[in-house]
C-alpha positions in Angstrom: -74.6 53.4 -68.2 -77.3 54.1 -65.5 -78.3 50.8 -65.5 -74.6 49.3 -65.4 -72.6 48.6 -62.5 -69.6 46.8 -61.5 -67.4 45.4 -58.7 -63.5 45.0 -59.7 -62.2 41.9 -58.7 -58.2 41.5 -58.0 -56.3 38.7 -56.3 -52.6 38.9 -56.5 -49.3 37.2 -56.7 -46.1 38.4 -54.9 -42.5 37.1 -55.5 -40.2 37.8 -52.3 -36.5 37.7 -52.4 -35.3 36.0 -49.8 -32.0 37.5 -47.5 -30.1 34.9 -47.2 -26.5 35.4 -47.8 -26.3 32.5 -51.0 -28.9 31.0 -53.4 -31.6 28.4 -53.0 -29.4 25.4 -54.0 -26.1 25.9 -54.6 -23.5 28.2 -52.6 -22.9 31.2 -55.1 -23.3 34.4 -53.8 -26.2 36.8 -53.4 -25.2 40.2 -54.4 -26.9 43.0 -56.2 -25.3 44.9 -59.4 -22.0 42.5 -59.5 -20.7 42.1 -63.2 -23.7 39.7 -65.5 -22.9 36.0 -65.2 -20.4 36.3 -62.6 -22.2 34.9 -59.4 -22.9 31.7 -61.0 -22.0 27.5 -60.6 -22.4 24.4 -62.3 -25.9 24.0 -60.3 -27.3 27.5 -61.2 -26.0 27.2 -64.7 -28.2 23.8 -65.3 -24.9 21.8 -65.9 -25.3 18.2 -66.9 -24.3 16.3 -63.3 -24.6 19.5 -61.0 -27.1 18.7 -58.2 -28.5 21.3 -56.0 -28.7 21.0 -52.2 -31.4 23.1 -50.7 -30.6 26.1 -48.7 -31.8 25.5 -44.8 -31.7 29.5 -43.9 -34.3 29.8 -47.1 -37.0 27.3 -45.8 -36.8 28.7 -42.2 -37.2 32.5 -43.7 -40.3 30.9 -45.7 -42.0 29.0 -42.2 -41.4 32.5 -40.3 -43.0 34.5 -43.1 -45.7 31.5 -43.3 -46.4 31.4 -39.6 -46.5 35.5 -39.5 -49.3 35.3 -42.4 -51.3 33.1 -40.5 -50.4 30.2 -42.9 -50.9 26.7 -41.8 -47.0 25.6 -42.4 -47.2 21.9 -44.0 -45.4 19.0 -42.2 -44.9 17.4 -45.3 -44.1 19.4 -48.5 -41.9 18.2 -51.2 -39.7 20.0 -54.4 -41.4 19.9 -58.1 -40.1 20.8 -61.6 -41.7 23.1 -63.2 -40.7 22.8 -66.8 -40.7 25.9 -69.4 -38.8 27.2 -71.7 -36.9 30.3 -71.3 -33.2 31.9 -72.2 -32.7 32.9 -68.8 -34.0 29.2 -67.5 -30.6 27.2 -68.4 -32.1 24.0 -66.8 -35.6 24.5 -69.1 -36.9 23.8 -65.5 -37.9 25.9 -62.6 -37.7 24.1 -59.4 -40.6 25.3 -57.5 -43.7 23.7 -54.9 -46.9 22.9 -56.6 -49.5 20.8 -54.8 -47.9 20.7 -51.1 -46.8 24.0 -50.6 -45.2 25.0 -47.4 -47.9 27.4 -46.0 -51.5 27.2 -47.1 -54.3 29.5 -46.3 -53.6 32.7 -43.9 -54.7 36.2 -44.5 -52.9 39.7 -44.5 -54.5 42.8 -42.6 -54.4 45.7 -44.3 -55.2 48.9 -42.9 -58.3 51.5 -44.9 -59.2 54.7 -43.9 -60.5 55.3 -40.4 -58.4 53.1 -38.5 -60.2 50.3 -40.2 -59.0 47.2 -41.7 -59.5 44.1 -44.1 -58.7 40.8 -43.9 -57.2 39.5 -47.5 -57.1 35.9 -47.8 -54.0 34.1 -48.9 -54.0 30.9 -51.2 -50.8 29.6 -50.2 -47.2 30.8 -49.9 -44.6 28.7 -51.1 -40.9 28.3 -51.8 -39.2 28.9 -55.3 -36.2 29.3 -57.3 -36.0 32.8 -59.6 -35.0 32.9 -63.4 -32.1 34.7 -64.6 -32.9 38.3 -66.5 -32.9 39.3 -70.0 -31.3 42.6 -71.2 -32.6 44.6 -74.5 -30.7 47.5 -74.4 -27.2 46.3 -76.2 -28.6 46.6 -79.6 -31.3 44.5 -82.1 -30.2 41.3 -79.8 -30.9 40.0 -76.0 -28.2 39.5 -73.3 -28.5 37.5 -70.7 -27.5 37.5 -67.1 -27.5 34.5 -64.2 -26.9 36.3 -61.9 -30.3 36.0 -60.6 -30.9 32.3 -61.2 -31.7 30.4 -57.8 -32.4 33.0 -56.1 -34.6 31.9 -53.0 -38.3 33.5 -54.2 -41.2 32.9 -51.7 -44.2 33.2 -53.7 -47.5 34.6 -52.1 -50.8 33.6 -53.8 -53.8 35.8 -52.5 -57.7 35.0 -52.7 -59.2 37.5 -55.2 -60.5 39.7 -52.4 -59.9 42.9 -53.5 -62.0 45.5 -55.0 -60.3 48.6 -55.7 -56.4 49.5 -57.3 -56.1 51.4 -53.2 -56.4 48.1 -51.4 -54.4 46.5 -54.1 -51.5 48.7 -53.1 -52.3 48.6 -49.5 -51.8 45.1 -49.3 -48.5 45.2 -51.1 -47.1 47.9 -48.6 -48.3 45.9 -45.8 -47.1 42.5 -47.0 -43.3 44.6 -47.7 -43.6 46.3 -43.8 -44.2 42.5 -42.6 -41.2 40.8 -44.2 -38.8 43.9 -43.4 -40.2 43.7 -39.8 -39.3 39.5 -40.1 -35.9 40.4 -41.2 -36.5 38.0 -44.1 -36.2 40.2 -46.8 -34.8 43.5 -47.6 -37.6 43.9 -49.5 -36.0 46.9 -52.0 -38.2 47.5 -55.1 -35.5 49.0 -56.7 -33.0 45.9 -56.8 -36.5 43.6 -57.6 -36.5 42.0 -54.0 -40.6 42.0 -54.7 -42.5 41.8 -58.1 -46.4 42.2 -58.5 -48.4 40.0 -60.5 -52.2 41.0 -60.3 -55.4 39.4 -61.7 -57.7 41.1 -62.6 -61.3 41.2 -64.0 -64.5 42.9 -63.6 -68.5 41.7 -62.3 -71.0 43.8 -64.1 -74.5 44.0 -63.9 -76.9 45.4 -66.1 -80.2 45.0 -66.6 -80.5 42.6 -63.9 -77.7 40.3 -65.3 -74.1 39.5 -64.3 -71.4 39.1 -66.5 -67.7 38.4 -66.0 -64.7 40.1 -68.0 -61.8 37.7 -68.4 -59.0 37.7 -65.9 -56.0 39.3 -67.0 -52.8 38.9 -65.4 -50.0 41.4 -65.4 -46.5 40.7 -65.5 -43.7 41.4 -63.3 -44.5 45.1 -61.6 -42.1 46.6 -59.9 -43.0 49.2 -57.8 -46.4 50.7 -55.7 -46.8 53.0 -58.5 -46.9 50.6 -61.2 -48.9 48.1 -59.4 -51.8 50.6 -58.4 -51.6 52.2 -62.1 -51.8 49.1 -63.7 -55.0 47.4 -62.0 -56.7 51.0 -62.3 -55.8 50.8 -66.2 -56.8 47.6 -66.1 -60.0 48.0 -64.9 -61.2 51.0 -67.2 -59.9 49.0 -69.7 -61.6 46.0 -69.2 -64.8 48.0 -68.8 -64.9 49.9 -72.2 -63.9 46.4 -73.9 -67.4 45.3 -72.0 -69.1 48.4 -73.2 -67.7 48.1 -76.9 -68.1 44.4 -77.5 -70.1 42.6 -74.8 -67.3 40.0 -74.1 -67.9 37.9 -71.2 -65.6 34.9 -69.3 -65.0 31.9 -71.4 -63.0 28.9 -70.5 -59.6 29.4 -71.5 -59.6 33.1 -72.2 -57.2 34.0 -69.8 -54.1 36.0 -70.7 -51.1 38.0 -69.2 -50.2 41.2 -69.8 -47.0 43.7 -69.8 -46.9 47.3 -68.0 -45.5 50.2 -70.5 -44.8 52.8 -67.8 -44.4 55.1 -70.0 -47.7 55.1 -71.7 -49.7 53.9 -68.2 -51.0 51.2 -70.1 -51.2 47.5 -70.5 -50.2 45.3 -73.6 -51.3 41.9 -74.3 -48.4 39.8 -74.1 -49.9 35.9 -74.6 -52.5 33.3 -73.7 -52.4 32.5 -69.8 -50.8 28.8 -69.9 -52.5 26.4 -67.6 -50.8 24.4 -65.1 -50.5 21.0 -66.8 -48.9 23.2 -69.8 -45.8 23.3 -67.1 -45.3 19.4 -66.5 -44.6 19.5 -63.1 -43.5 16.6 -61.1 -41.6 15.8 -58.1 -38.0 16.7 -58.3 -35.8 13.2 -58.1 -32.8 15.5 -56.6 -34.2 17.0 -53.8 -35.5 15.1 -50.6 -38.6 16.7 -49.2 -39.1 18.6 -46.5 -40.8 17.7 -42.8 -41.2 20.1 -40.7 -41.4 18.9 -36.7 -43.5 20.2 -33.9 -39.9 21.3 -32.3 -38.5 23.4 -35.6 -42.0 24.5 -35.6 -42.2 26.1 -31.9 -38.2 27.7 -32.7 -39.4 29.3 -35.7 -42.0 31.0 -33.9 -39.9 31.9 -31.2 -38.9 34.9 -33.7 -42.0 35.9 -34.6 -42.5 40.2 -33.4 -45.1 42.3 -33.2 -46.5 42.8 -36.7 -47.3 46.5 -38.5 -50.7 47.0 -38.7 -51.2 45.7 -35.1 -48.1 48.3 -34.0 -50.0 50.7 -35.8 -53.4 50.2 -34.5 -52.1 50.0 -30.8 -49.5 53.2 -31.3 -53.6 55.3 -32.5 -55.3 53.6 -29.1 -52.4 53.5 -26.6 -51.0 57.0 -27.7 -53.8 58.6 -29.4 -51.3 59.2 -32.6 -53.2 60.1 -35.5 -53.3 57.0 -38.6 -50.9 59.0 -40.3 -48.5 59.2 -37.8 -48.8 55.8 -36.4 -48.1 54.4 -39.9 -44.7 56.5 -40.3 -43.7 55.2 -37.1 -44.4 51.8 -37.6 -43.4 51.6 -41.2 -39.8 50.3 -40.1 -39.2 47.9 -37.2 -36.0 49.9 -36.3 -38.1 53.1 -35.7 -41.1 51.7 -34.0 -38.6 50.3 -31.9 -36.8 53.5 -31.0 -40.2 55.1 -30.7 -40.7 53.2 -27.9 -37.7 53.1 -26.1 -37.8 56.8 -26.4 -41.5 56.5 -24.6 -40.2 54.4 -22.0 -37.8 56.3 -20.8 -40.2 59.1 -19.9 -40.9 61.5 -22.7 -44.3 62.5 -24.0 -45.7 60.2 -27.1 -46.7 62.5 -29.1 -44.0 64.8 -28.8 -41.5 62.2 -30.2 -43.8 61.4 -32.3 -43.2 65.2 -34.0 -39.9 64.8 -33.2 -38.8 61.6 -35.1 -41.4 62.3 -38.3 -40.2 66.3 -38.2 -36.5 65.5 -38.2 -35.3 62.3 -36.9 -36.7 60.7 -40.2 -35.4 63.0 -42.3 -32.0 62.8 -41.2 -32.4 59.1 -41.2 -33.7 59.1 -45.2 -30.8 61.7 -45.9 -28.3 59.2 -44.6 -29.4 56.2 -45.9 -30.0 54.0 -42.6 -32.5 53.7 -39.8 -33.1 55.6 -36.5 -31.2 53.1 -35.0 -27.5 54.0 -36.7 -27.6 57.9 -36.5 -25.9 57.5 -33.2 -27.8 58.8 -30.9 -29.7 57.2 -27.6 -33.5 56.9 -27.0 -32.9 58.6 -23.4 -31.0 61.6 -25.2 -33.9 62.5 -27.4 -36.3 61.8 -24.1 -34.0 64.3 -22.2 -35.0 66.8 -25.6 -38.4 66.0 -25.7 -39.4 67.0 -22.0 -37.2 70.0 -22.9 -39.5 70.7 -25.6 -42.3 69.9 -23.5 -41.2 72.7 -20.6 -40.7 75.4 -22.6 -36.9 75.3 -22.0 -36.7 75.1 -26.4 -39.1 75.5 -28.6 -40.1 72.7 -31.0 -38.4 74.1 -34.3 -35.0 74.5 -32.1 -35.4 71.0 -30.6 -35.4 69.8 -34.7 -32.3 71.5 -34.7 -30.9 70.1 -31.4 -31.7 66.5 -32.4 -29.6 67.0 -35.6 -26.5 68.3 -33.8 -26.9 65.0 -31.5 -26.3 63.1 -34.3 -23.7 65.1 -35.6 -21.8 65.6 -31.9 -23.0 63.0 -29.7 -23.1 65.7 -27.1 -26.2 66.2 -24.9 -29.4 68.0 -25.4 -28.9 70.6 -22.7 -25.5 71.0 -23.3 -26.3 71.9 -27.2 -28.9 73.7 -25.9 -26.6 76.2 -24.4 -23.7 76.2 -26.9 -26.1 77.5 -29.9 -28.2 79.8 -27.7 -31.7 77.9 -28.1 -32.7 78.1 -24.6 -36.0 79.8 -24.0 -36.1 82.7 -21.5 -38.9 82.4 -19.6 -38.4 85.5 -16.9 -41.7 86.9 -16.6 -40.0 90.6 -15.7 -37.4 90.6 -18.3 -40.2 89.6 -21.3 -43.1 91.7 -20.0 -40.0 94.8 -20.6 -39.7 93.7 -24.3 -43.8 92.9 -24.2 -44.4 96.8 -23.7 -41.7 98.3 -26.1 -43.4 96.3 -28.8 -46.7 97.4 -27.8 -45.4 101.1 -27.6 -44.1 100.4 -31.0 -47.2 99.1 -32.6 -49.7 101.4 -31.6 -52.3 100.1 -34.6 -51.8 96.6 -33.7 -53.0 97.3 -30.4 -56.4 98.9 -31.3 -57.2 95.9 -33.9 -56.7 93.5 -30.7 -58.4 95.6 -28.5 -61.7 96.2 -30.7 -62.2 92.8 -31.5 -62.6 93.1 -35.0 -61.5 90.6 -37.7 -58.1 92.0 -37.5 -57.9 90.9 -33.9 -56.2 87.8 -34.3 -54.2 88.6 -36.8 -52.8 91.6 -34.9 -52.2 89.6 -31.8 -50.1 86.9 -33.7 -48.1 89.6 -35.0 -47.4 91.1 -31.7 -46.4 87.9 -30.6 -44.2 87.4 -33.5 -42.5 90.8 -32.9 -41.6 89.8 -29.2 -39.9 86.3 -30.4 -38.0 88.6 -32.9 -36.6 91.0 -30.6 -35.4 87.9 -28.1 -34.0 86.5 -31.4 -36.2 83.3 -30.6 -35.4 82.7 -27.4 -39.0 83.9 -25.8 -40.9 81.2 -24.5 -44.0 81.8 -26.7 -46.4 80.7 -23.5 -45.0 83.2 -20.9 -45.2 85.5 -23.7 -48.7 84.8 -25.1 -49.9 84.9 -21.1 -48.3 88.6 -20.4 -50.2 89.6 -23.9 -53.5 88.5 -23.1 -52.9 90.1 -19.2 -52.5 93.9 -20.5 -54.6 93.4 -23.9 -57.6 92.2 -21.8 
C-alpha cells in the first residue's frame, strides 16, 4: 500500500424535530412515549377527505434555524409530494420541499483542535413531514405506530466537505448546540429529535491515478457514537473492498446502508433510489409559502449569539482553555449564567472551575440547567471572590455552592454554619507550623538538603498543617510561613 493513498469524503444529511407544541399539518399533539397510535387525526392517518393546514410556528422555527446557518431563506417556496411506499406512510406520500427549499446554501463552523475551525457547506435546509415507526420486537410480525407521522422534520443537506469520522461528529454536535441555543428543537437523541444520514465514499490514488469508491449512505443513526463509528467503519470498509476487487464509481451504484450497533458494522440494505423514483410534484392542498422583507427582519430579531463564536470569544476574552470554553457554551442556559456570574464581579476563570467542578454536576444530577437549581449569578460571584481571598478553599467552595442550591442561604452564611472558613492568622498558624515541624524531624532534613525528596517532603508538611486545622488553614499563609523558616 506505499504507493496508495486516500482522502475520505463525507457529506451529510440531518433530520431535526421541530418543538412545536402540535404536528406539521394537523393539530394532534407532540408528545414523546404516549401509548402507539394514540396522538393521531384523520390528516396524519392519510384519511380520504382530511386536508392538512400547515403549522405557522414550524416554518418560523425552519427561517430562524435557516437564517442562523447562514442560509439564503427563499421568498418563494412551495409544498411537494414525495410519493413512496411504506407501512408507516398511510398517505403513500411524504409531503416534503424539493426544488424551492426554504433555505439554500449557508455553512456550519465547526470547531478542530487548536482553537481552529472549518467552514462546512450546507446544500439546503428545508421543511418536512416525518413517517410513523415500525416495531419488530412483538414477535415474527411488525407493529406500527403514528404517533410520529407529521412531525415537523427540518432536513439539513451538507456539501460533502468532510474528511475524517472526527469532523463528521463535530459538525453534528455543533449543528445540535445551535438549534438548542435557537430554542427550536430539544434536540434529545434519545427520543430521535435528530437522525444522521451520512454519505460516504473514498478518493484513492495509486500509481498516479484516482479512483472513486461508490457513495454509500447510511440510514437513520441515532446518536454521536453511532454516527462517528459508522463513517469510520465505513471508510475501512470501503477501502479493503478497493484493495480486494478494484471497484470504482459507476453511475447508478449508489446504495444505503443500516448500522448494527452491536457488531460496529454496516449492512447493505438496497439500491440508492433516485429522485424521479419519488414522483414528486407540487402538493394541490397546500398554498405556498412567501416569505416578506418584514417576517424576514422579525425572524431575525431572535437570532443569539451562536456556540462556536461563544466559544471562541469565552478562549480570547477569558483566556479559558478549548475545553472549558466548550463545556460552558455547550448549553445556552449555562453560558448565560456564566456570564452573568462574570458581570457581577467574580473572576472568569474561577467560575469557570466552579460551574464545570460542581455547578454542572449538580445540574446533570437533577436533570435541568444552571438556570433552575435555584440559585443567583451574584450568590455564586459572592462564592467565587470568597474562593478567590482565601476566605474557603476551592474544594469547600464546591461544597458551599451545593448547599446554596439545597438552602437558598448565602455563601458566607454557609460558610460559617459548616465551619469552611479559612483561618488565615499568621500567629495562630505559624504555632501549628512549628509543632508539625517538631513532629517531623525527617521531613525537615529532606526539605532542607534539597534533594529529590524535597518537594515531596514539603507538600507533606503542608498537608500535615491543613490536617491539624481540620481544613480550615489557608494553604497560602501557610505555604508562606513554610518557606520563611525552611529557607
Amino acid at each position: 500500500m506505499s504507493d496508495l493513498s486516500y482522502k475520505v469524503i463525507v457529506g451529510l444529511e440531518i433530520h431535526v424535530q421541530l418543538a412545536t407544541r402540535t404536528k406539521m399539518f394537523c393539530g394532534c399533539a407532540l408528545s414523546f412515549g404516549e401509548e402507539a397510535n394514540s396522538r393521531v387525526c384523520p390528516v396524519c392517518l392519510g384519511m380520504p377527505g382530511s386536508l392538512p393546514v400547515m403549522n405557522k410556528q414550524a416554518v418560523e422555527y425552519a427561517m430562524l434555524a435557516a437564517l442562523a446557518l447562514h442560509c439564503e431563506v427563499a421568498s418563494f417556496t412551495k409544498w411537494d409530494r414525495k410519493s413512496y411506499y411504506y407501512p408507516d406512510l398511510p398517505k403513500n406520500y411524504q409531503i416534503s420541499q424539493y426544488d424551492l427549499p426554504l433555505g439554500s446554501g449557508g455553512y456550519i463552523e465547526i470547531p478542530l483542535e487548536g482553537g481552529r475551525t472549518k467552514r462546512i457547506r450546507l446544500i439546503r435546509a428545508h421543511l418536512e413531514e416525518d413517517a410513523g415507526k415500525n416495531l419488530h420486537t412483538a414477535g415474527s410480525f411488525s407493529q406500527v405506530d403514528l404517533n410520529r407521522a407529521g412531525t415537523p422534520l427540518l432536513e439539513i443537506v451538507t456539501e460533502p466537505d468532510m474528511n475524517s469520522a472526527a469532523e463528521v461528529r463535530a459538525l453534528a454536535v455543533e449543528l445540535q448546540r445551535i438549534v438548542r441555543y435557537l430554542g427550536v428543537s430539544e434536540a434529545d437523541m434519545q427520543k430521535g429529535h435528530m437522525r444522521f444520514e451520512p454519505n460516504i465514499n473514498l478518493l484513492i490514488e495509486r500509481a498516479g491515478l484516482q479512483f472513486r469508491t461508490p457513495i454509500v449512505e447510511v440510514k437513520n443513526l441515532n446518536s454521536f457514537r453511532a454516527l462517528e463509528r459508522s463513517v469510520a467503519y465505513e471508510t475501512q470498509r470501503q477501502l479493503d473492498v478497493f484493495l480486494e476487487t478494484g471497484i470504482t464509481m459507476q453511475m447508478g451504484n449508489k446504495s444505503t446502508r443500516g448500522w448494527n450497533d452491536a457488531d460496529e458494522t454496516t449492512v447493505l440494505q438496497r439500491e440508492k433510489e433516485e429522485a424521479h423514483d419519488y414522483r414528486y410534484f407540487p402538493d394541490p392542498d397546500l398554498v405556498p409559502v412567501t416569505t416578506t422583507p418584514e417576517w424576514l427582519d422579525e425572524i431575525r430579531s431572535r437570532l443569539c449569539e451562536l456556540p462556536v463564536a461563544r466559544q471562541m470569544r469565552y478562549v480570547g476574552e477569558y483566556g479559558l482553555s478549548d475545553y472549558d470554553a466548550g463545556v460552558l457554551t455547550a448549553e445556552r442556559a449555562t453560558a448565560e449564567f456564566f456570564e452573568q456570574t462574570v458581570v457581577a464581579g467574580a473572576d472568569p476563570k474561577r467560575v469557570c472551575n466552579l460551574l464545570t467542578q460542581a455547578g454542572l454536576k449538580l445540574a446533570n444530577e437533577r436533570g435541568c440547567d444552571m438556570s433552575a437549581l435555584g440559585i443567583a449569578p451574584a450568590a455564586v460571584a459572592n462564592l467565587a471572590q470568597m474562593a478567590d481571598a482565601g476566605t474557603v478553599s476551592a474544594t469547600a467552595a464546591s461544597t458551599i455552592l451545593q448547599a446554596m442550591t439545597e438552602t437558598g442561604k448565602a455563601p458566607e452564611l454557609l460558610a460559617e454554619e459548616m465551619n469552611l472558613v479559612q483561618t488565615s492568622d499568621a500567629g495562630e498558624l505559624e504555632r501549628i507550623v512549628d509543632q508539625v515541624l517538631a513532629e517531623n524531624v525527617q521531613a525537615v532534613e529532606d526539605v532542607v538538603s534539597g534533594g529529590k525528596k524535597s518537594k515531596k517532603a514539603r507538600g507533606f508538611l503542608l498537608g500535615q498543617v491543613i490536617q491539624k486545622t481540620k481544613g480550615q488553614a489557608n494553604p497560602k499563609v501557610v505555604s508562606e510561613i513554610l518557606d520563611r523558616k525552611l529557607s
